[in-house]
C-alpha positions as CSV (number, residue, x, y, z in Angstrom):
1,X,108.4,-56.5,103.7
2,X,108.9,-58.6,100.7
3,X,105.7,-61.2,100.2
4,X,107.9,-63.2,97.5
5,X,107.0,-64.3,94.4
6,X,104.3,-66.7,95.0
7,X,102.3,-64.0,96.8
8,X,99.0,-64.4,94.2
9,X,96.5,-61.3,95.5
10,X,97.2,-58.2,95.6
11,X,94.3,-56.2,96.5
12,X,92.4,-52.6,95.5
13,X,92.2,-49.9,97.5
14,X,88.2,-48.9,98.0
15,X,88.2,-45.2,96.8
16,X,90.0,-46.0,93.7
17,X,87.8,-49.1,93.0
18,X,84.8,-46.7,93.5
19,X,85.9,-44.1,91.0
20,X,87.8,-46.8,88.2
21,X,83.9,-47.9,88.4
22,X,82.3,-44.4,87.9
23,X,85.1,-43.3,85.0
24,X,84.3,-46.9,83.5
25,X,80.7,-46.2,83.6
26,X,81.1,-42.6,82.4
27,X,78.6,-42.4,79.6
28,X,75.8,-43.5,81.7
29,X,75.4,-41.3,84.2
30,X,72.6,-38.7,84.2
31,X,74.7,-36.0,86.2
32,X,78.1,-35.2,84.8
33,X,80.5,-38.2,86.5
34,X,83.2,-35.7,87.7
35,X,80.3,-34.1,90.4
36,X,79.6,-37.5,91.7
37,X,83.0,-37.9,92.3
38,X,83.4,-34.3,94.0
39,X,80.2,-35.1,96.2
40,X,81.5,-38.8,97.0
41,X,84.7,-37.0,97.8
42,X,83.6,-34.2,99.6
43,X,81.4,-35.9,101.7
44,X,84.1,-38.5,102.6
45,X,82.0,-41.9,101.6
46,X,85.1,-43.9,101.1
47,X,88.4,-43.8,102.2
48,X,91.8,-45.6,101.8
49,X,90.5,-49.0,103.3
50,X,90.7,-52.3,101.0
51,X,87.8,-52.7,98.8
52,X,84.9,-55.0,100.2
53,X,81.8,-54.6,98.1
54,X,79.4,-55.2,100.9
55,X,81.6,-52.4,103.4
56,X,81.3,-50.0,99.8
57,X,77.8,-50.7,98.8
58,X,76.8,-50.0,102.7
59,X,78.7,-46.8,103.0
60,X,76.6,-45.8,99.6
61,X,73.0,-46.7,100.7
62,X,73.7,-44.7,104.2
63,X,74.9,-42.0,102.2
64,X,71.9,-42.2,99.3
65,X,69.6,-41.9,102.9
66,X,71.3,-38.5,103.1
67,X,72.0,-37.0,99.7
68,X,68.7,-35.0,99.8
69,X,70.4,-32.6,102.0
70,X,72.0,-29.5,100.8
71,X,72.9,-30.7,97.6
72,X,73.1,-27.9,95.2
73,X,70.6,-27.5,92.4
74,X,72.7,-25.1,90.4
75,X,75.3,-28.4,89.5
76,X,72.1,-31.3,89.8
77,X,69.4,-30.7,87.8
78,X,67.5,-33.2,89.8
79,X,68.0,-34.5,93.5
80,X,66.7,-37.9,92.3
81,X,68.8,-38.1,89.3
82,X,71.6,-38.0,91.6
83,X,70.3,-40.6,93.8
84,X,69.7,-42.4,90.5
85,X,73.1,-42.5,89.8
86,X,74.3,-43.6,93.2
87,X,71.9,-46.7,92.7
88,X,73.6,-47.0,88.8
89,X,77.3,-47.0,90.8
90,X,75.8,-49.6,93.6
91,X,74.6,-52.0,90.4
92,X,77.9,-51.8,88.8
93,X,79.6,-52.6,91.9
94,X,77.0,-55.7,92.5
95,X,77.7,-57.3,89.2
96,X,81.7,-56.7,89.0
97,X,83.4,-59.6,90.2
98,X,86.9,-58.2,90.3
99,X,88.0,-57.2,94.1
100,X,92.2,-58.5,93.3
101,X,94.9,-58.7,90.8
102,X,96.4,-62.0,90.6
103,X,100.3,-62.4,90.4
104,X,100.1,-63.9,86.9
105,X,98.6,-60.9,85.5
106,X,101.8,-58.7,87.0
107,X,104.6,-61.4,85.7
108,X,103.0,-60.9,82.1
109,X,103.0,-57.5,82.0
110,X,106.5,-58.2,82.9
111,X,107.7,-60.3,80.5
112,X,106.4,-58.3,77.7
113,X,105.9,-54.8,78.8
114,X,109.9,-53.7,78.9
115,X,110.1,-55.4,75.7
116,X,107.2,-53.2,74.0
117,X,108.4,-50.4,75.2
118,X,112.5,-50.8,74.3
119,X,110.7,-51.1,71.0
120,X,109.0,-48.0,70.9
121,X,111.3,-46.0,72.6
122,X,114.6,-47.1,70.5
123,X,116.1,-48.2,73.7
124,X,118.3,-51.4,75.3
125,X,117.0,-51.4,78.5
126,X,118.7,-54.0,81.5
127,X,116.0,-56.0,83.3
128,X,114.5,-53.7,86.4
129,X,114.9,-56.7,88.4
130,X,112.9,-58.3,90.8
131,X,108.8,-57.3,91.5
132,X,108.5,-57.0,95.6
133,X,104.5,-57.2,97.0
134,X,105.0,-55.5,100.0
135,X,102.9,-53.5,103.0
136,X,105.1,-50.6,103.3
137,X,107.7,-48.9,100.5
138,X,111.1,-49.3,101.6
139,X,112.4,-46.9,103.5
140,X,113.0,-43.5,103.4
141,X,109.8,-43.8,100.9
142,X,107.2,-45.8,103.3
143,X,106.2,-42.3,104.7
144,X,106.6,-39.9,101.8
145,X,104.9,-42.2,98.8
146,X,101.3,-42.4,98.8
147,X,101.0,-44.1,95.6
148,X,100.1,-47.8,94.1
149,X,103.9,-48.9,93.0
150,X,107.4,-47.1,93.0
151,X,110.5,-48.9,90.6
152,X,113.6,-48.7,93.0
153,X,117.1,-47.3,90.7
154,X,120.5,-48.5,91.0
155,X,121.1,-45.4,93.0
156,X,118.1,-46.0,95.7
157,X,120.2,-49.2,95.8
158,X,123.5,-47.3,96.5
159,X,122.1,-44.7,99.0
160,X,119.8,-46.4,100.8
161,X,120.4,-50.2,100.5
162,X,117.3,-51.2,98.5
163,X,117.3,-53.9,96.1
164,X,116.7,-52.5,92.6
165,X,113.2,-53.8,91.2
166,X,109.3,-52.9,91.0
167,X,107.4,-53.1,94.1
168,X,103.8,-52.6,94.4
169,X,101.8,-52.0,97.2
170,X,99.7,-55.0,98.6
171,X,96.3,-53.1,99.1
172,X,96.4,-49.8,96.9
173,X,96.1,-51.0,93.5
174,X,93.8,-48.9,91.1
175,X,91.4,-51.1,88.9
176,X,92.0,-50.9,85.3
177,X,94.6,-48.1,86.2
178,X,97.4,-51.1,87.3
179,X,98.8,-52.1,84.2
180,X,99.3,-48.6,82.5
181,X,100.7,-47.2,85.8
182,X,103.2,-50.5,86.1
183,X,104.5,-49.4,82.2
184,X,105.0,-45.8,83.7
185,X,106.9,-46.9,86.2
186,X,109.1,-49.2,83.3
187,X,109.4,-45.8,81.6
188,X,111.3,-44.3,84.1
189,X,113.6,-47.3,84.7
190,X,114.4,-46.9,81.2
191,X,115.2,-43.8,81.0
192,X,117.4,-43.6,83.9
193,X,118.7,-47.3,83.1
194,X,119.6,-45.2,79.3
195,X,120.8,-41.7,80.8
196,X,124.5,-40.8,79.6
197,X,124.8,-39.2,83.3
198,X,123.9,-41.6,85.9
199,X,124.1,-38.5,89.1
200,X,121.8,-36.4,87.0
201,X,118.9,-34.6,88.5
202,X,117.0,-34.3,85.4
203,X,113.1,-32.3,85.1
204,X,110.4,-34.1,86.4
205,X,108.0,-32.3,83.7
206,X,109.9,-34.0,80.5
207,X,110.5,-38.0,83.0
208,X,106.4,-37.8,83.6
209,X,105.1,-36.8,80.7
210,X,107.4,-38.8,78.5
211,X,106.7,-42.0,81.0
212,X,102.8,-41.5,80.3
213,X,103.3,-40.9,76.8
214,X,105.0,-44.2,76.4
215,X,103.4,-46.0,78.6
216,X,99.6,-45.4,77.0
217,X,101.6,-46.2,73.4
218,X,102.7,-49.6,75.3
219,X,99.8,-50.3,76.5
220,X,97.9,-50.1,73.3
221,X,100.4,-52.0,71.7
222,X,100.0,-54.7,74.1
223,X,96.5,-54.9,74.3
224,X,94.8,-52.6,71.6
225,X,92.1,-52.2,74.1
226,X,90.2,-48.9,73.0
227,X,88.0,-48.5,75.9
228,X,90.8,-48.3,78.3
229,X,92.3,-45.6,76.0
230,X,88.9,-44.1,76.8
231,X,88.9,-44.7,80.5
232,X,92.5,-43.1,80.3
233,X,91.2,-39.8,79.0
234,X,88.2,-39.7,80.8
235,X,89.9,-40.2,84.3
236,X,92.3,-37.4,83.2
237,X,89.2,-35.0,83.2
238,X,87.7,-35.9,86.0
239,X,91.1,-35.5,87.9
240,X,92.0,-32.3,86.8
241,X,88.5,-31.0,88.0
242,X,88.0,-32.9,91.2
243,X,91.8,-32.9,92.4
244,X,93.5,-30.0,90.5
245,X,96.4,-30.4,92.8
246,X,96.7,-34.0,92.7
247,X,99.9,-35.7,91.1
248,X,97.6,-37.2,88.2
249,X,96.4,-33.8,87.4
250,X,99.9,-32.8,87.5
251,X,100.7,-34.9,85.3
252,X,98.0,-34.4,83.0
253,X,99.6,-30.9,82.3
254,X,103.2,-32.5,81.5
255,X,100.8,-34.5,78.9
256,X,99.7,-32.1,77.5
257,X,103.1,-30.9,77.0
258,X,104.4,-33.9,75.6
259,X,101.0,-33.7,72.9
260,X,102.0,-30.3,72.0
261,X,104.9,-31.6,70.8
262,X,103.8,-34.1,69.1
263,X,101.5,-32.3,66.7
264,X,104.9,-30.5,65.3
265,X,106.2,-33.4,64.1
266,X,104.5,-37.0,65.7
267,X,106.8,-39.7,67.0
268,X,109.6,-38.6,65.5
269,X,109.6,-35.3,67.4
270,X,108.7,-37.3,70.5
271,X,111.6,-39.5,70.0
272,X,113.8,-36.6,69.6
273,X,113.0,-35.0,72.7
274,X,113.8,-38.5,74.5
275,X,117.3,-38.7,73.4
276,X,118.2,-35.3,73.5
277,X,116.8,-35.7,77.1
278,X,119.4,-39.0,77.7
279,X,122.3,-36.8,76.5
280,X,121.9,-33.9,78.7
281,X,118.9,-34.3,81.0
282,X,120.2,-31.3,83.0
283,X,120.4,-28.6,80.5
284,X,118.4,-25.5,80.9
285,X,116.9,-26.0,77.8
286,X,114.5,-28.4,79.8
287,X,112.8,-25.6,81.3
288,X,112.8,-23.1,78.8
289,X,111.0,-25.7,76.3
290,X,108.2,-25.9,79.0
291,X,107.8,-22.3,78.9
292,X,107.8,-22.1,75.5
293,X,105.2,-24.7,75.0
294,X,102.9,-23.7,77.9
295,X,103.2,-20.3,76.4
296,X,102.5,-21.3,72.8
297,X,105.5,-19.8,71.6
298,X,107.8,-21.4,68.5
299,X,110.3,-23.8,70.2
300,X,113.2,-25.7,68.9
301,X,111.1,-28.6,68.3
302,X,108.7,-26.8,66.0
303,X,110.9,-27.5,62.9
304,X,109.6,-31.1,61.3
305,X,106.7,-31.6,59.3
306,X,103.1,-31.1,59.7
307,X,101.8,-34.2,61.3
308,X,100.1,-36.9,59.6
309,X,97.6,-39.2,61.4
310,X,98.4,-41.9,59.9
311,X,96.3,-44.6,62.5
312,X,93.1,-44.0,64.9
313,X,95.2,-44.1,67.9
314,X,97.3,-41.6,66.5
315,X,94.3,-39.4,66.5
316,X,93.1,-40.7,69.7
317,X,96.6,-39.0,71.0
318,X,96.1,-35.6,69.7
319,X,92.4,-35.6,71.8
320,X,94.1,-37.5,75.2
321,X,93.7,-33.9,77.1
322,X,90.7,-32.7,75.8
323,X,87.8,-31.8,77.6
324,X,85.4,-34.6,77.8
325,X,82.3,-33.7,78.6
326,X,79.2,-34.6,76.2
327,X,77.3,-33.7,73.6
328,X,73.8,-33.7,73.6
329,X,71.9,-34.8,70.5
330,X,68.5,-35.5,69.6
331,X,67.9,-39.0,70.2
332,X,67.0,-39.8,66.3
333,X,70.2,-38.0,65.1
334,X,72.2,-40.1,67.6
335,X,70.2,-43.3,66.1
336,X,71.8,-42.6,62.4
337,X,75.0,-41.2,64.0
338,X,75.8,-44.8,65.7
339,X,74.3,-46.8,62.3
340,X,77.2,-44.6,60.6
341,X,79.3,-45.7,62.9
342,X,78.4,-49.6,62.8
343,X,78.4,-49.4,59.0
344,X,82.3,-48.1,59.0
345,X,81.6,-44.8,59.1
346,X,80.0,-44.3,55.9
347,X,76.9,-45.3,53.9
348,X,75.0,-44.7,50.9
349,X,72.5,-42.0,50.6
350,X,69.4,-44.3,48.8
351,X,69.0,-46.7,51.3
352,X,71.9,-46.8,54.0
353,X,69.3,-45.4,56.6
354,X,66.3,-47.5,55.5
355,X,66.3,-49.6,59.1
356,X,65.3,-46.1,61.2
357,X,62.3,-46.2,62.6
358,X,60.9,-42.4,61.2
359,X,59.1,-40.6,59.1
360,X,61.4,-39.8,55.4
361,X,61.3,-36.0,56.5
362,X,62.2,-36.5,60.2
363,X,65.4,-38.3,58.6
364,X,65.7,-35.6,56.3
365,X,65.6,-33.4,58.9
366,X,68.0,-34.7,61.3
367,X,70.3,-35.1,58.0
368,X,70.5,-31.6,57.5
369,X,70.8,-30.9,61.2
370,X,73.7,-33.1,61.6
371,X,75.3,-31.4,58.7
372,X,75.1,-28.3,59.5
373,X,76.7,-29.0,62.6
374,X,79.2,-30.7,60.9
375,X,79.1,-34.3,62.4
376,X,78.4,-35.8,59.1
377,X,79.9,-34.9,55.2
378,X,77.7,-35.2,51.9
379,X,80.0,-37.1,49.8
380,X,79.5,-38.9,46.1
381,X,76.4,-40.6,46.9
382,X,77.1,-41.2,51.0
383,X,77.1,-39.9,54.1
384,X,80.2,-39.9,55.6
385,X,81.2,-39.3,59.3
386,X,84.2,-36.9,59.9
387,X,87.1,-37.6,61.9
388,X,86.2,-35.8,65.0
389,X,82.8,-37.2,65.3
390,X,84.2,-40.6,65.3
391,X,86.5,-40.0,68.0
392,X,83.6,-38.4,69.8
393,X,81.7,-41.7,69.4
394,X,84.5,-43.6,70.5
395,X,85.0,-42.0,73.5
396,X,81.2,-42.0,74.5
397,X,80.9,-37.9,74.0
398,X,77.8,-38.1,72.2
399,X,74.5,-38.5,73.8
400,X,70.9,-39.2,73.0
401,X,68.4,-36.8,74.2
């Protein structure tokens, strides 16, 4: 059922509110996030209900009654760390006023998001049409789809009579998740809008991964919003080891394709694939390219240059399907890793670390420890951060101790 136009909330579905919270809060857990997600999970705390905090932050305080019980030491180093995380999750729920998207936001994503992304992509794409708020997907895909949103095709609209367009599910939007997942599904109704063979079947590895791909690059365009880029990555992980056969994780491994490809040769290799893809998405080739990259064997597309990383979210790219789990540091190394940080990743040897509260050989000391674990560079007079520990600080992978 279409809600029209002047529908204005659209509401969030209470497990994915639970665990957009968790993956935002990520570096201040004491247990690793992903096993308070797997005992949430496991346990069945929350379920596909629309998000109320006082229904969620019940469910959690019944649950936190009963966590002592048979939780397993080898994974929790602590039975009341965990419950001291579960109160973290219940303060973070207590102090988020966001329980609905509002209409507006959708429209401007809208307006601007196809736009971005014709950019990006090298593409003249016709608008998707219309964005539906409804209950149920239109059949046949009200019992098969599971997910937030689904874009509708000009063929949907030939074969089964649905108007062409974006529709989004009333009540199982996905905090923070919303707007990249709105610029996948853009993705794909550009590539099928640009396709040289409209009945093509096509390969669902190269459609996903290229429709994440773009979509993250569109979002950060849009919004240059680094700690979403971080949520992003971190949500990846925690998929891939709590729901290994979930269509996020899935899609995780077609990303990890599309990076692969990347580092032969960056966008332009990327861009490559895309049209290629629009000429002949049916070709064999499709599949033998996934084998060849999932293999690591030399591909077609391992002919252009080495790749430069030319900007930080180009780096950010080549470390989207890392793993994320932390490092742990000593807590004054950490101190004059994050003053590095705040003082543009470099400072001067004399005096750069005069505001640290220690002892001239304790600073020494951690100096030396943090170079010979390579976090930090001796450099004409400075001490200079290298690129990975950067995007390890950026992405909250480093930890005090």
């Amino acid at each position: 059922m279409n809600l029209g136009l002047t529908h204005s909330k659209i509401y969030f579905q209470e497990w994915k509110f639970i665990l957009a919270t968790i993956v935002n809060n990520y570096n201040h857990f004491v247990t690793s996030p992903w096993l308070v997600v797997k005992k949430l999970w496991n346990n069945n705390v929350f379920n596909d209900d629309t998000y109320n905090y006082q229904a969620a932050s019940s469910k959690i305080k019944k649950f936190l009654k009963s966590s002592k019980k048979g939780i397993n030491k080898n994974n929790v180093t602590c039975i009341d760390y965990f419950n001291g995380d579960l109160n973290l999750l219940l303060a973070r729920l207590r102090k988020s006023n966001l329980e609905r998207i509002n209409y507006s936001s959708v429209l401007r994503i809208n307006k601007k998001g196809l736009k971005t992304l014709d950019k990006i992509m090298s593409l003249k794409t016709p608008n998707p049409g219309k964005i539906f708020i409804v209950h149920d997907f239109p059949k046949p895909y009200d019992s098969v789809m599971p997910w937030d949103l689904m874009f509708a095709s000009s063929k949907d609209h030939k074969e089964y009579g649905i108007k062409e367009g974006i529709y989004l599910h009333i009540y199982r939007q996905f905090p923070l998740f919303w707007e990249f997942l709105l610029l996948h599904e853009y993705v794909h109704h550009a590539i099928r809008s640009n396709m040289k063979k409209t009945k093509a079947t096509g390969y669902k590895w190269i459609e996903e991964g290229l429709a994440d791909w773009f979509a993250l690059n569109a979002h950060y365009k849009l919004f240059r919003d680094w700690d979403f880029l971080v949520f992003v990555k971190n949500m990846y992980y925690i998929y891939e080891k709590v729901f290994p056969r979930s269509p996020l994780a899935e899609y995780a491994q077609y990303g990890k394709v599309i990076t692969r490809i990347y580092l032969q040769g960056g966008h332009q290799a990327v861009g490559n694939i895309l049209k290629a893809y629009l000429l002949n998405p049916d070709s064999k080739k499709w599949n033998d390219l996934y084998k060849d990259v999932i293999n690591e064997k030399k591909s077609s597309y391992d002919q252009y240059r080495p790749l430069h990383l030319k900007t930080n979210f180009d780096r950010f790219l080549i470390t989207l399907h890392e793993k994320a789990d932390t490092i742990n540091v000593p807590t004054l190394e950490y101190k004059i890793l994050k003053i590095l940080q705040r003082k543009h990743n470099h400072i001067n040897k004399n005096y750069g670390l005069s505001q640290v509260k220690a002892s001239v050989g304790d600073i020494k000391k951690a100096i030396s420890n943090l170079m010979n674990l390579g976090f930090i560079i001796d450099h004409q007079k400075k001490y200079i951060l290298n690129d990975s520990t950067i995007y390890l600080l950026r992405s909250n992978s480093i930890r005090p101790i």
